[in-house]
FITI-582278 format. One record per residue (C-alpha): residue in one letter; residue number from 0; x, y, z. Coordinates in nm, 3 decimals. Layout:
% residues N
KOLNU aa   i       u       v       w
KOLNU  a NUM       X       Y       Z
...
END
This chain:
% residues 479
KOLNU aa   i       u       v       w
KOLNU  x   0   1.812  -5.809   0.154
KOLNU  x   1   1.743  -5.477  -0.053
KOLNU  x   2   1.380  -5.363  -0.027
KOLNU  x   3   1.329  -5.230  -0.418
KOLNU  x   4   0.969  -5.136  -0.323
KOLNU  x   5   1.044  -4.928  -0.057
KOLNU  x   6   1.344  -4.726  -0.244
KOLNU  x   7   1.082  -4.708  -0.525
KOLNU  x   8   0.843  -4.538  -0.307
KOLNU  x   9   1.078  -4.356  -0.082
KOLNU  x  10   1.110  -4.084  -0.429
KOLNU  x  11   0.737  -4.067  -0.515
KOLNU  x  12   0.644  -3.700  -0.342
KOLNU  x  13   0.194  -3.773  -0.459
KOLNU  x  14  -0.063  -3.506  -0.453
KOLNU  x  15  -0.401  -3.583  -0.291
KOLNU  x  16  -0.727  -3.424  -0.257
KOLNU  x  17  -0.939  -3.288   0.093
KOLNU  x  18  -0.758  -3.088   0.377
KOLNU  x  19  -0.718  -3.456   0.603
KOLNU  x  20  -0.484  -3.699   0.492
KOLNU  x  21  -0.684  -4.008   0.350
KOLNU  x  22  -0.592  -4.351   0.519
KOLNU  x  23  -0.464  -4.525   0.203
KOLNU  x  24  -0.199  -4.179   0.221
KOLNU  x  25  -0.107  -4.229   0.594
KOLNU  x  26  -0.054  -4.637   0.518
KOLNU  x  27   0.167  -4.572   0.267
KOLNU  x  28   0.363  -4.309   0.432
KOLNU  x  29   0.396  -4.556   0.753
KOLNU  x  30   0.511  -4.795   0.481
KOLNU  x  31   0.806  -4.580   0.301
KOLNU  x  32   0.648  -4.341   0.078
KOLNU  x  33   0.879  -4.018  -0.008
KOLNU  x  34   0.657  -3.766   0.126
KOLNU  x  35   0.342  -3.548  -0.039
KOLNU  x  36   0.320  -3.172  -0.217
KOLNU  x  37   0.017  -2.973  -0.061
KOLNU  x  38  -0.170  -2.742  -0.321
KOLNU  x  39  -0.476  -2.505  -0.221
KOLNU  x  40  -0.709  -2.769  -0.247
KOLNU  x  41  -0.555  -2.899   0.060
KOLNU  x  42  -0.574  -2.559   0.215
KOLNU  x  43  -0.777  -2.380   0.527
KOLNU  x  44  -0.604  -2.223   0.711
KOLNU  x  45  -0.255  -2.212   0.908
KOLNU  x  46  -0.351  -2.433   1.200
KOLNU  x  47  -0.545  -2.699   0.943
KOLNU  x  48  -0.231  -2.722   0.756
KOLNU  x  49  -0.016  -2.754   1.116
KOLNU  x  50  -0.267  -3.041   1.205
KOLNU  x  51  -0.218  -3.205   0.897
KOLNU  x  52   0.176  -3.230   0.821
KOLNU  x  53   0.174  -3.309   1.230
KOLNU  x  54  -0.113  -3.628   1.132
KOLNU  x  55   0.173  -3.682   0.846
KOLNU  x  56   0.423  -3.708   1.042
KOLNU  x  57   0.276  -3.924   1.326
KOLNU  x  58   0.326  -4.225   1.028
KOLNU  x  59   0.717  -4.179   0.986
KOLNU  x  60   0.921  -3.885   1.145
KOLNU  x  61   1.072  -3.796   0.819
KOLNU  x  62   0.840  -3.756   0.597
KOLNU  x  63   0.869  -3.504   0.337
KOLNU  x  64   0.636  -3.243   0.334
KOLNU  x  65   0.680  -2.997   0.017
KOLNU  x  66   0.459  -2.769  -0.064
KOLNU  x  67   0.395  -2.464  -0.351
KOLNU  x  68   0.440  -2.129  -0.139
KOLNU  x  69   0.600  -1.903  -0.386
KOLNU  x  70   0.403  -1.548  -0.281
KOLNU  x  71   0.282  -1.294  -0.496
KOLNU  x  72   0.042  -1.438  -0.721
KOLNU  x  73   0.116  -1.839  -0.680
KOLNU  x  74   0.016  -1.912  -0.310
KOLNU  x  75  -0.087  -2.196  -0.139
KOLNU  x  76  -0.136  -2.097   0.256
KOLNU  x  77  -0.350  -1.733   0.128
KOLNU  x  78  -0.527  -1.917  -0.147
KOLNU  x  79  -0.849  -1.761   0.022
KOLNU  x  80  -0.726  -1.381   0.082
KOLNU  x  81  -0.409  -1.346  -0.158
KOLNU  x  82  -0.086  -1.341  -0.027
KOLNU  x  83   0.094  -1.166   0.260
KOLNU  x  84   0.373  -1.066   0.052
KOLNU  x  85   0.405  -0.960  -0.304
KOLNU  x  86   0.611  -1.151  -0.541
KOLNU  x  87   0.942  -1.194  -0.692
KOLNU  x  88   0.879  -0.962  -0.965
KOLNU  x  89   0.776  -0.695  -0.676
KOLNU  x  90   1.074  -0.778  -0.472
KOLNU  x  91   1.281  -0.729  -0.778
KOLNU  x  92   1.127  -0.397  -0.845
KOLNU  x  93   1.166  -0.302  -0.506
KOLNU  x  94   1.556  -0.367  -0.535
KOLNU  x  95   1.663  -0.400  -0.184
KOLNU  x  96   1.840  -0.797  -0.166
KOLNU  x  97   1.806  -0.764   0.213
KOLNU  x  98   1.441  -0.701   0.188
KOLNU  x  99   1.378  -1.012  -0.026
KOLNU  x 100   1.607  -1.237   0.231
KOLNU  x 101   1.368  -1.094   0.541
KOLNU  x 102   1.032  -1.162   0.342
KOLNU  x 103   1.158  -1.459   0.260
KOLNU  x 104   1.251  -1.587   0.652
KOLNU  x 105   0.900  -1.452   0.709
KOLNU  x 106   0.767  -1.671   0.484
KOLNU  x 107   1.026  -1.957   0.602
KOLNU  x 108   0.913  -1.886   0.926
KOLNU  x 109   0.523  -1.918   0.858
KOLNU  x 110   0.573  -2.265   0.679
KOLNU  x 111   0.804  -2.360   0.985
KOLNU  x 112   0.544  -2.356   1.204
KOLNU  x 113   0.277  -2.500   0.935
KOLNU  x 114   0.536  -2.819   0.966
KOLNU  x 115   0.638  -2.797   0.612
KOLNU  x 116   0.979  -2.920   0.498
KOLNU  x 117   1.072  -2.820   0.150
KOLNU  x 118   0.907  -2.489  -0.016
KOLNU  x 119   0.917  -2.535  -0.431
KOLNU  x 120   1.016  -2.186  -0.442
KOLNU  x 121   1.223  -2.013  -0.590
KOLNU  x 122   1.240  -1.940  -0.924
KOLNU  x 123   1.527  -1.871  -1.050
KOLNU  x 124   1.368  -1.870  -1.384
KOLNU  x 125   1.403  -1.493  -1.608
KOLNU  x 126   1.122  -1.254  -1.712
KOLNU  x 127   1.249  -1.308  -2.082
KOLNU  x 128   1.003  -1.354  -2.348
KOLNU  x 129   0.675  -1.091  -2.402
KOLNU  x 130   0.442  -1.386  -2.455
KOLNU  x 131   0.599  -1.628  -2.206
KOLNU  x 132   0.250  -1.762  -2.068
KOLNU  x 133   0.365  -1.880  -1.717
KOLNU  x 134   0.645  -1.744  -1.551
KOLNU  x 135   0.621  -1.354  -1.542
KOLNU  x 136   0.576  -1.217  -1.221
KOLNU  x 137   0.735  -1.493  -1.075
KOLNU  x 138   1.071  -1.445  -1.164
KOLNU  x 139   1.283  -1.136  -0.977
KOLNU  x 140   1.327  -0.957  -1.302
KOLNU  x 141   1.484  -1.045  -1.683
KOLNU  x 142   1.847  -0.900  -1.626
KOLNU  x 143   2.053  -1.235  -1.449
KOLNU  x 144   2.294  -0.985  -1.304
KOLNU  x 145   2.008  -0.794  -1.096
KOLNU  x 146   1.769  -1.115  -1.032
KOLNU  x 147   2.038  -1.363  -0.907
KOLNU  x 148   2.159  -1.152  -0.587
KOLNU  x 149   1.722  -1.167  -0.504
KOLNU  x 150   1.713  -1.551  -0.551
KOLNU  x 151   2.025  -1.609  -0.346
KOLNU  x 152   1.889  -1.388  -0.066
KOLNU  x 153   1.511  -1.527  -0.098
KOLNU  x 154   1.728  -1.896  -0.068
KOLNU  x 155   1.914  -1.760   0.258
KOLNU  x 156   1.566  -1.598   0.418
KOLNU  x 157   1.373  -1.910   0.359
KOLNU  x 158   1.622  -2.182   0.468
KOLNU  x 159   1.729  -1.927   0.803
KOLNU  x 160   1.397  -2.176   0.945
KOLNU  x 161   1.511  -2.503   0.847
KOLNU  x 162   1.258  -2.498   0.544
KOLNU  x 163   1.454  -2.625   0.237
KOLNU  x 164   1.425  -2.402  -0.062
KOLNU  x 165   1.408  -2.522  -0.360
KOLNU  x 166   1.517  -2.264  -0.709
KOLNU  x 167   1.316  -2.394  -1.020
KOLNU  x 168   1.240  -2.415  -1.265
KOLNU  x 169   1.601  -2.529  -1.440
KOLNU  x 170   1.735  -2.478  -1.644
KOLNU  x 171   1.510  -2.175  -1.701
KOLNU  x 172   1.152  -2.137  -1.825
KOLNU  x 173   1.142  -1.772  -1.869
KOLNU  x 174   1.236  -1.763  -2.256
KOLNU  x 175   0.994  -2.021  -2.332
KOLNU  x 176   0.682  -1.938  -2.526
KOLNU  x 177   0.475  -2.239  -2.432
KOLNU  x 178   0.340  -2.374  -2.079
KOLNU  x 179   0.483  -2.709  -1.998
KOLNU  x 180   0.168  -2.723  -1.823
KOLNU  x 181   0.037  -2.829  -2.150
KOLNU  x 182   0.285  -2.881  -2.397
KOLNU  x 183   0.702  -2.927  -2.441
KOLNU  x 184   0.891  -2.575  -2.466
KOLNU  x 185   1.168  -2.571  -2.705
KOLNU  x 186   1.448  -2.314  -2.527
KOLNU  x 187   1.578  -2.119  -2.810
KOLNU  x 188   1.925  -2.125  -2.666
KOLNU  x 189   2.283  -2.261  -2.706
KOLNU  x 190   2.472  -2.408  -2.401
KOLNU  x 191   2.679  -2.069  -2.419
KOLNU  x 192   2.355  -1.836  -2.388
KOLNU  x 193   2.237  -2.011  -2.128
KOLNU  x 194   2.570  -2.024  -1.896
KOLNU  x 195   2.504  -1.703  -1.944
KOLNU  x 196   2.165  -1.590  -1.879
KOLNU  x 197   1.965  -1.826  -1.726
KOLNU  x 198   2.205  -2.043  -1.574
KOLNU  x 199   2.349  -1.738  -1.355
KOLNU  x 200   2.058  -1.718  -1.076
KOLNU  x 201   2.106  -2.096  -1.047
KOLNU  x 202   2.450  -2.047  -0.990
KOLNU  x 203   2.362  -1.832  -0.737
KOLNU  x 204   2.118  -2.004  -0.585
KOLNU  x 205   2.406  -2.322  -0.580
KOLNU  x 206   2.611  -2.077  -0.397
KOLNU  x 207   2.398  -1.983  -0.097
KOLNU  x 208   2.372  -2.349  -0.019
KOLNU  x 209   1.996  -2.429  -0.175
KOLNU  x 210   1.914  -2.755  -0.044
KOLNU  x 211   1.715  -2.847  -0.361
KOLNU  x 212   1.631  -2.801  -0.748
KOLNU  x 213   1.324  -2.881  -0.948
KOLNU  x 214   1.365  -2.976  -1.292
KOLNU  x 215   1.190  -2.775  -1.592
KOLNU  x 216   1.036  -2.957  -1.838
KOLNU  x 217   1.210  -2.788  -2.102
KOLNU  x 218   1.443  -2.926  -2.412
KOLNU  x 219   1.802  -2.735  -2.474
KOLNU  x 220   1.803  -2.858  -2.802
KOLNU  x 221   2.209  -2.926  -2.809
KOLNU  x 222   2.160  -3.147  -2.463
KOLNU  x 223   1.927  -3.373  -2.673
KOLNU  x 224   1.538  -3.408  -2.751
KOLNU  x 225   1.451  -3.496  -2.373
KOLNU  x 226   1.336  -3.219  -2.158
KOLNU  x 227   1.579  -3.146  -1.858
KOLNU  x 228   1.366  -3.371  -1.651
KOLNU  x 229   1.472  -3.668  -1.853
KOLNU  x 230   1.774  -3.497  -1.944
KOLNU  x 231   2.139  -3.694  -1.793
KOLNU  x 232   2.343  -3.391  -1.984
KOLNU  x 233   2.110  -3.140  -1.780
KOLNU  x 234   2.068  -3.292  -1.453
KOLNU  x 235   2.432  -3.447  -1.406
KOLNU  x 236   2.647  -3.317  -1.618
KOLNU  x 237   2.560  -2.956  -1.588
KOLNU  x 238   2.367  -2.883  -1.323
KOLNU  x 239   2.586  -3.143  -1.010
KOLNU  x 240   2.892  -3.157  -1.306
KOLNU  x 241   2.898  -2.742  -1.385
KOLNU  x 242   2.733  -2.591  -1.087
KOLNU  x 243   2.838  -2.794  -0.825
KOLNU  x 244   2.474  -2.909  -0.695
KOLNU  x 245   2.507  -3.114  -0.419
KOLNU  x 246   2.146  -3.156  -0.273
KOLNU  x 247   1.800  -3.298  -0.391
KOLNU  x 248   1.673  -3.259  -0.753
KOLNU  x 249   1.307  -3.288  -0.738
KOLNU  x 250   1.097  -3.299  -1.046
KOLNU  x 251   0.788  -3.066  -1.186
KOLNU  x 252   0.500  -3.299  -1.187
KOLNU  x 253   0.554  -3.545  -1.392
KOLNU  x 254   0.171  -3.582  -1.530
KOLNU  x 255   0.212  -3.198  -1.675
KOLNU  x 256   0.148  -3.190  -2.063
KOLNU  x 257   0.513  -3.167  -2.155
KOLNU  x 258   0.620  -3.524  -1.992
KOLNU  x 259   0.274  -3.723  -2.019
KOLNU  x 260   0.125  -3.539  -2.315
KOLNU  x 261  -0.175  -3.479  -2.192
KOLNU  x 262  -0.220  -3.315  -1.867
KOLNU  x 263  -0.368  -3.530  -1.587
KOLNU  x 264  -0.315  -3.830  -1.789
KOLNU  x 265  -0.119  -4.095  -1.573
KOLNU  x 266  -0.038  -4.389  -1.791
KOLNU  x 267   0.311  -4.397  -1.868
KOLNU  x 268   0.443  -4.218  -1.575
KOLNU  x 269   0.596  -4.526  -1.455
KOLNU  x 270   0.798  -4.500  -1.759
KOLNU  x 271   0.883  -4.120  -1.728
KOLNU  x 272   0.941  -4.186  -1.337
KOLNU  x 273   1.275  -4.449  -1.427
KOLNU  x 274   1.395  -4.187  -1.692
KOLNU  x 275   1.391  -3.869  -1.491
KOLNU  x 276   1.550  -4.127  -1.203
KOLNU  x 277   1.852  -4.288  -1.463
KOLNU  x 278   1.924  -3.885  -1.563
KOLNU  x 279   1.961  -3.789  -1.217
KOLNU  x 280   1.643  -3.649  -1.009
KOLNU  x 281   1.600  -3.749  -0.694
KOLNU  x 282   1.205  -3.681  -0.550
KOLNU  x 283   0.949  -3.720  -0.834
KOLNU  x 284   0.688  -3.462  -0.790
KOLNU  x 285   0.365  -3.622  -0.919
KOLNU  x 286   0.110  -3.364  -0.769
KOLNU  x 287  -0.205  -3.453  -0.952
KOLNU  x 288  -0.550  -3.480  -0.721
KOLNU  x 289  -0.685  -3.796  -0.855
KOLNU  x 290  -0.339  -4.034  -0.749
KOLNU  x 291  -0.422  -4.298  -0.563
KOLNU  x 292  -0.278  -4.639  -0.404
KOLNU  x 293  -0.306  -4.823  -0.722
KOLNU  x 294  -0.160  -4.530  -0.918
KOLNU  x 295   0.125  -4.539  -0.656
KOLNU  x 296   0.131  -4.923  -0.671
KOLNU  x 297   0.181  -4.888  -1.113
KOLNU  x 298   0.465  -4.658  -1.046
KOLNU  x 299   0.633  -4.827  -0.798
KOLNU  x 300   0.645  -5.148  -0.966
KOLNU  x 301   0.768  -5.008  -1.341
KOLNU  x 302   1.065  -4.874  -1.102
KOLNU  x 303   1.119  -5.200  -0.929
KOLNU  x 304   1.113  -5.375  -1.277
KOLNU  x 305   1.366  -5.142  -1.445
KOLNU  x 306   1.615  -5.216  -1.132
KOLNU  x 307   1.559  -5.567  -1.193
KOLNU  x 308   1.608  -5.525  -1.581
KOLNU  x 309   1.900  -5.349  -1.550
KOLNU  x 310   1.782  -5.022  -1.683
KOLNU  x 311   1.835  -4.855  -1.350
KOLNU  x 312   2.126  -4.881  -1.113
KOLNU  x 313   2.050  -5.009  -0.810
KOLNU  x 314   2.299  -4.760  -0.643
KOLNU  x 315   2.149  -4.437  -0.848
KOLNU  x 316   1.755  -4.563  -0.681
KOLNU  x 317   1.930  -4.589  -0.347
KOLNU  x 318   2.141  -4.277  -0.380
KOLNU  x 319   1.789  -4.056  -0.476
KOLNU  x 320   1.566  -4.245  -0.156
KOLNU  x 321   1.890  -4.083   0.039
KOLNU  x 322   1.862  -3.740  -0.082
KOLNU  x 323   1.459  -3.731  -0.096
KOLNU  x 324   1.450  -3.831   0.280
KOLNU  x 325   1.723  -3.560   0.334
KOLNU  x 326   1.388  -3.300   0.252
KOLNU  x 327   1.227  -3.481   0.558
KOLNU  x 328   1.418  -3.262   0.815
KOLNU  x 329   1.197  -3.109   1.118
KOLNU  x 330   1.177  -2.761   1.018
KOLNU  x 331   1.281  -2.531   1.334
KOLNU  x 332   1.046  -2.498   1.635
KOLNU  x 333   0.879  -2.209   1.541
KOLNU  x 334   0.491  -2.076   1.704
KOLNU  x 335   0.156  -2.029   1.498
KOLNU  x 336   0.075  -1.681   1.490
KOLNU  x 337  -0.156  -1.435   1.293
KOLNU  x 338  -0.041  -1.351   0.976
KOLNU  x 339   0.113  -1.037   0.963
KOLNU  x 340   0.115  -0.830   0.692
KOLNU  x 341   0.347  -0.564   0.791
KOLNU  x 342   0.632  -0.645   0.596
KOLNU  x 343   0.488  -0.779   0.307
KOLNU  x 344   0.305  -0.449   0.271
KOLNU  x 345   0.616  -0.289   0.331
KOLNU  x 346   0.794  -0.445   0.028
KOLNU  x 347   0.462  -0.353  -0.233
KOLNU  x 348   0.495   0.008  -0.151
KOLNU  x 349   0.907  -0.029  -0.223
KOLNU  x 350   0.819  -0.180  -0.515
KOLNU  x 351   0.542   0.061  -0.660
KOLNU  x 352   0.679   0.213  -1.006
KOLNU  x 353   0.430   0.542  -1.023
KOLNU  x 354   0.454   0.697  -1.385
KOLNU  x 355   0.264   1.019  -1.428
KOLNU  x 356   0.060   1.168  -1.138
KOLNU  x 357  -0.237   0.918  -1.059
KOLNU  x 358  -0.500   1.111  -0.852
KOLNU  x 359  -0.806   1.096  -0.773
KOLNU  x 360  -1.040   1.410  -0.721
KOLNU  x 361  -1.306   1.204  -0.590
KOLNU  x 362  -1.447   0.856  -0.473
KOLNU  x 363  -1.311   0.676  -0.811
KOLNU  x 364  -1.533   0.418  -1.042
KOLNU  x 365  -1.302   0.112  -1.036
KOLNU  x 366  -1.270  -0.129  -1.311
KOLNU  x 367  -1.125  -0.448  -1.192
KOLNU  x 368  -1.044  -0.667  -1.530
KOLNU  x 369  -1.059  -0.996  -1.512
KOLNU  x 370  -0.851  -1.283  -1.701
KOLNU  x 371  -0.817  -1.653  -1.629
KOLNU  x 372  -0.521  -1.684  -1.411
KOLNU  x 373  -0.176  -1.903  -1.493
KOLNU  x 374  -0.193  -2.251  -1.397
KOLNU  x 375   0.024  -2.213  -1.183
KOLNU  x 376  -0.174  -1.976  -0.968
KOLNU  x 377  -0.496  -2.104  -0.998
KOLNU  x 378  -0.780  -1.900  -0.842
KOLNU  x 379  -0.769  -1.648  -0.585
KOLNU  x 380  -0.911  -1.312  -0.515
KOLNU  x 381  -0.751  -1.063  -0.750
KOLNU  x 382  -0.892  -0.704  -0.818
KOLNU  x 383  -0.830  -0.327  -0.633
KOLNU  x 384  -1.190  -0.254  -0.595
KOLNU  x 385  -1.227  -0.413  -0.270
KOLNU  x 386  -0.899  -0.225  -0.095
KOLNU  x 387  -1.012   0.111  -0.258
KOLNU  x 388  -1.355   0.023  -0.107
KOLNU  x 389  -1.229   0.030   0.223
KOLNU  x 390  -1.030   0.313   0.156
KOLNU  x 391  -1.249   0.574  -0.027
KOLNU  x 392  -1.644   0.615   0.098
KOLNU  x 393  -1.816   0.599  -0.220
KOLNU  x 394  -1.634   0.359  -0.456
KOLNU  x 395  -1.817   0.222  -0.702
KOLNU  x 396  -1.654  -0.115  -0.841
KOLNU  x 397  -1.746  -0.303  -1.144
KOLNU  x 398  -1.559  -0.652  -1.242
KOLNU  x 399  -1.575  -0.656  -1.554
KOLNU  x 400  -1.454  -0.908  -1.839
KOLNU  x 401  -1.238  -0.770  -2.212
KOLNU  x 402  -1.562  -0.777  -2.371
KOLNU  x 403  -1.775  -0.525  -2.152
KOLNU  x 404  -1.588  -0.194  -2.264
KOLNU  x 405  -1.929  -0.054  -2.401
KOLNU  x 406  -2.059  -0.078  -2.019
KOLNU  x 407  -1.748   0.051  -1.881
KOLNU  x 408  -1.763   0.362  -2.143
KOLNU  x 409  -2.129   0.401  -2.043
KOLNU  x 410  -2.080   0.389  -1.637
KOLNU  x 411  -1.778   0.620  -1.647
KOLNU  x 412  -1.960   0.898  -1.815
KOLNU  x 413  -2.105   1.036  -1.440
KOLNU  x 414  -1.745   0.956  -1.285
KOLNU  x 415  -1.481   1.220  -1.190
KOLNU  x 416  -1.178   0.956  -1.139
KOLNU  x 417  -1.198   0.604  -1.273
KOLNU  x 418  -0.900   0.348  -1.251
KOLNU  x 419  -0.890   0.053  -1.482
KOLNU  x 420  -0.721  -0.270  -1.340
KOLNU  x 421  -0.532  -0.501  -1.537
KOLNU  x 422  -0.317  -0.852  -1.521
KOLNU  x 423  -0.045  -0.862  -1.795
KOLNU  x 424  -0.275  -0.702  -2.031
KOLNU  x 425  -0.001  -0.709  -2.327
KOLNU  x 426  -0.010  -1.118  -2.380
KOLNU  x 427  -0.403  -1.096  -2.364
KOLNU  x 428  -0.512  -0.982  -2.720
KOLNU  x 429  -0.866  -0.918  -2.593
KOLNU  x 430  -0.743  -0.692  -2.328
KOLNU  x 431  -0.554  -0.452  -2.565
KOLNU  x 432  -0.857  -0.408  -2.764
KOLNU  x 433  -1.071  -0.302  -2.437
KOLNU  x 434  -0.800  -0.091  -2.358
KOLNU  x 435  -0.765   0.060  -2.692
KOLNU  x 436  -1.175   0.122  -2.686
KOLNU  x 437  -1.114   0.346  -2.328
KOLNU  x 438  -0.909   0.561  -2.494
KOLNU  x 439  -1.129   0.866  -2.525
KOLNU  x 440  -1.142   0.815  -2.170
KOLNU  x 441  -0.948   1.001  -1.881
KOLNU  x 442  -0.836   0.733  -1.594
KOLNU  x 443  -0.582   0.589  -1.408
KOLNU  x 444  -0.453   0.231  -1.497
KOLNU  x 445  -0.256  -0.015  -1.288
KOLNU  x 446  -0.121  -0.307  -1.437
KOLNU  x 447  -0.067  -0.601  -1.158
KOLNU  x 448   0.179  -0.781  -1.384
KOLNU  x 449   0.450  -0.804  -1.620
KOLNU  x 450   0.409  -0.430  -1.736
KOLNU  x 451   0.486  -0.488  -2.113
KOLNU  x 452   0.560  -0.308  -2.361
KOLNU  x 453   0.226  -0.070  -2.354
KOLNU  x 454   0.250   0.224  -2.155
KOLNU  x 455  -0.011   0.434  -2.317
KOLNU  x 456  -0.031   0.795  -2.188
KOLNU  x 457  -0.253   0.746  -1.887
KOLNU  x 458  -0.128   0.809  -1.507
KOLNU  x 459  -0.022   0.468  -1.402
KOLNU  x 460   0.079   0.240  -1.103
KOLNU  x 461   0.262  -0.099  -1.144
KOLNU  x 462   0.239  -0.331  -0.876
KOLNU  x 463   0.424  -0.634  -0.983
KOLNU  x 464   0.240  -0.826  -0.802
KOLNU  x 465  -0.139  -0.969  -0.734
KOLNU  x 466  -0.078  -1.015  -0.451
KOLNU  x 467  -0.303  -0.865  -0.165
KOLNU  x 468  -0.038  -0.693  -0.019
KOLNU  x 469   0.038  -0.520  -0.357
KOLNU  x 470  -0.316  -0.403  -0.476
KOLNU  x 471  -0.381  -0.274  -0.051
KOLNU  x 472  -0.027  -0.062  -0.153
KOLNU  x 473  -0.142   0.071  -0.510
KOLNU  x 474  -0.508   0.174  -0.313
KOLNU  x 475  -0.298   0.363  -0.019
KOLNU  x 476  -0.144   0.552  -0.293
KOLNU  x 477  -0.411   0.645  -0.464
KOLNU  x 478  -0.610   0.727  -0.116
END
């Protein structure tokens, strides 16, 4: 006799909160449940994190452990330090393919030993639109041609430990204006524009055998008014019909604003759940803290009931508890060791862009800006002062907020060299106007983002990155 509950659960891939798995978790993964996604939250260090997918794992031998490890500025394992290695958009810059494929086996090889299964990275997504509020940096560049040779390498590096990859965010997010963190993007594309933009580091990703893809929430207005999530046109017809996809199609979260409309909410995602199933997805990525057995248990049974209603094949539930479980794969034996930063380092200084001749003639005042990161990135230490610190006896560091320019002017009066610090200073209005008040001012700036359109006339260092690894490489240069 067919189990419906345990197919049902076998695609539900939970969030939960606390760095120990909670025992209503570990019953349900002894019981069938998909797997689980690990954010910060869930975070110490490596050997917490090995301790925890092994307690996991103990329950059911294929459980699927997935798990947000993009680098740069969205990390999960560094959440405390900021990453080991810089980001796509820093891997792009640094344009070496065969670099991105060995940062990436680094990486693979880290979560390998950490006992994860499936990394929800890349993305394949496009640097495309100046106010795009959520991709940026995380994307290898805006020109498909350039970016899709990175993502199939980063795909190749990654997997070389038996970690799936997994390219996101399809069909695209980069052209998008809005976060489907909190609201449901619009693509301003035809089917035509995006076979041939976005669709082409996809393609590539297809092509050097990525074991999975996770589902943008994102509406291609001539597929329908669903986003691709709930999308049959986007999820079988183009991306297994078109592509050729053959592995796992795991959703974003299904409680983010543009599925549930409002974020964190979790009524209806029973609902959502059966439609992102009947359009083809596979593992449903529902990664908010607060789930819970009887969240689990409302979820579960709206799937049973739509089997038993007819609105959901049978066959297409079974076929998706097949390819979720396929995520569940031991990763390679590999050992727990320090983190090394040696290569990721390596890659910020290839992919320093220096414009002008930023020197300092003495220990420097640094200006570290601060902005609210993405969503997507959360908190995590963010700002040069600290490296230059180190580096230079005699730094003086302020942190420092759009709105303190009149301090900053005031400090920087007694200072030879001062370097001002920014993140993707063009989409933050505020920012522009603190810049625009330094400008009777002599310093350096480095922008640890998107650079945008706004080069002013300053000496300048992009990183393209926040990552640790990046600001330690723009402070070398400047020491």
């Amino acid at each position: 006799m067919v189990d419906l509950r345990r197919w049902a659960e076998a695609v539900l891939l939970p969030g939960f909160a606390g760095t120990t798995a909670p025992d209503w978790l570990r019953r349900r993964l002894s019981g069938g449940l998909g797997g689980v996604i690990l954010f910060g939250r869930n975070v110490v260090d490596d050997e917490q994190v090995a301790t925890l997918t092994s307690a996991l794992r103990a329950e059911r031998d294929d459980v699927v452990v997935g798990i947000d490890e993009e680098g740069g500025d969205v990390t999960r394992l560094d959440v405390a330090t900021g990453s080991f290695v810089p980001g796509p958009l820093a891997l792009g810059a640094a344009g070496d393919p065969e670099l991105t494929t060995s940062v990436a086996a680094a990486l693979g090889e880290r979560l390998a030993a950490c006992g994860v299964t499936v990394n929800l990275a890349p993305c394949a997504d496009l640097t495309l639109a100046a106010e795009d509020p959520i991709i940026g940096v995380r994307a290898f560049g805006s020109d498909p041609a350039v970016a899709a040779p990175h993502v199939a390498a980063y795909v190749t590096g990654l997997q070389k430990y038996g970690v799936a990859a997994c390219a996101k965010h399809f069909p695209g997010h980069g052209a998008a204006t809005e976060d489907s963190h909190v609201a449901l993007p619009v693509l301003p594309r035809t089917p035509d524009e995006l076979r041939s933009i976005e669709l082409v580091p996809f393609a590539a990703a297809v092509q050097a055998g990525v074991r999975a893809v996770m589902s943008g929430h994102l509406v291609v207005q001539a597929w329908g008014e669903q986003p691709a999530t709930l999308n049959r046109t986007a999820l079988t017809d183009v991306l297994r019909g078109e592509l050729g996809f053959t592995g796992a199609v795991i959703t974003d979260a299904l409680e983010m604003g543009a599925v549930s409309g409002s974020y964190g909410r979790h009524d209806g995602l029973g609902d959502a759940a059966v439609q992102a199933l009947v359009a083809g997805a596979d593992a449903l990525c529902i990664g908010g803290a607060a789930f819970d057995a009887s969240a689990l248990d409302r979820i579960t049974a709206t799937i049973v009931a739509a089997v038993e209603e007819g609105r959901l094949a049978e066959e297409r539930l079974a076929d998706a508890a097949a390819r979720t479980a396929s995520l569940g794969t031991s990763p390679a034996a590999a050992p727990l060791r320090p983190v090394d930063r040696t290569l990721g380092l390596e890659a910020a200084r290839a992919a320093l862009r220096i414009t002008g001749t930023p020197r300092l003639t003495g220990p420097p005042l640094v200006v570290d800006v601060h902005t609210d990161p993405t969503i997507a990135a959360g908190p995590m230490p963010w700002g040069l002062g600290p490296h230059l610190t180190e580096l230079v006896p005699g730094t003086r560091v302020l942190t420092v907020g759009p709105s303190d320019a009149d301090a900053v002017l005031a400090e920087a009066r007694s200072w030879r060299s001062v370097v001002v610090v920014t993140r993707e200073a063009h989409r933050h209005p505020a920012v522009r106007d603190f810049l625009a008040r330094l400008s009777t001012l002599d310093y350096i700036r480095v922008e640890t983002g998107v650079p945008g359109p706004d080069s002013g006339a300053q000496p300048r260092i992009d990183t393209f990155s926040g990552s640790s690894v990046s600001l330690r490489a723009a402070a070398e240069h400047l020491a």
